[in-house]
N, C-alpha and C positions, 0 to 999 in steps of 0.2 A: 549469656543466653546460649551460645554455640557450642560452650565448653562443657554444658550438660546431654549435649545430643551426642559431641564426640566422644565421652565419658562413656556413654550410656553403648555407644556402636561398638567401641572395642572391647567392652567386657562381655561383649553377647559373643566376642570373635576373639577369643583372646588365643593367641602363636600365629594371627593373620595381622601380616602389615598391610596398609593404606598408602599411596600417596594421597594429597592434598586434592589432586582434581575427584578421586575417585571416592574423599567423603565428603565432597562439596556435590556429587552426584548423589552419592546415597541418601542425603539428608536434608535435600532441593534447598541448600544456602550457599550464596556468595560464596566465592573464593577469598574472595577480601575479607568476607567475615570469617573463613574460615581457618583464613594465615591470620590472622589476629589470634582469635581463640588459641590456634597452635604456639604462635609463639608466646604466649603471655605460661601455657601451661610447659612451655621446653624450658623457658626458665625459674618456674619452681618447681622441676623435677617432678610434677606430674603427669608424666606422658614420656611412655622408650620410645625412639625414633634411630633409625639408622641413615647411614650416608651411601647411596648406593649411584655404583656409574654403569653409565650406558657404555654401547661401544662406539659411542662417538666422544668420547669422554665426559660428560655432560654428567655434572653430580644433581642430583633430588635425594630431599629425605622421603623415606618410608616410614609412617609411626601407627603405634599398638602396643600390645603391652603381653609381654613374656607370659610363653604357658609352663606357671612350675608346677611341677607334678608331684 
């Protein structure tokens, strides 16, 4: 169910990354549902995701999906 609203967010925004809190904000669903959805799509490679640190060292991904031009 989740996997088609975040399908549907990043290709209206494609060269814009997300974290997790901020499309469980845009698309008023659970977290929980929305790290499922994630990770169910980082493992069949449909969805680019980066590893990005804070400067506390604290790694989060970021995911969306590449704007080629």
């Amino acid at each position: 169910m989740a996997q088609r609203e975040i399908d549907e967010l990043l290709n209206n925004n494609k060269g814009k990354f997300f974290t997790l809190n901020e499309l469980a904000k845009a698309l008023s669903i659970s977290k929980s549902s929305i790290a499922r959805a994630l990770r169910q799509m980082r493992k069949y490679s449909a969805i680019g995701f980066k590893e990005m640190t804070n400067a506390y060292g604290n790694a989060r991904y970021v995911y969306g999906y590449e704007d080629k031009k």
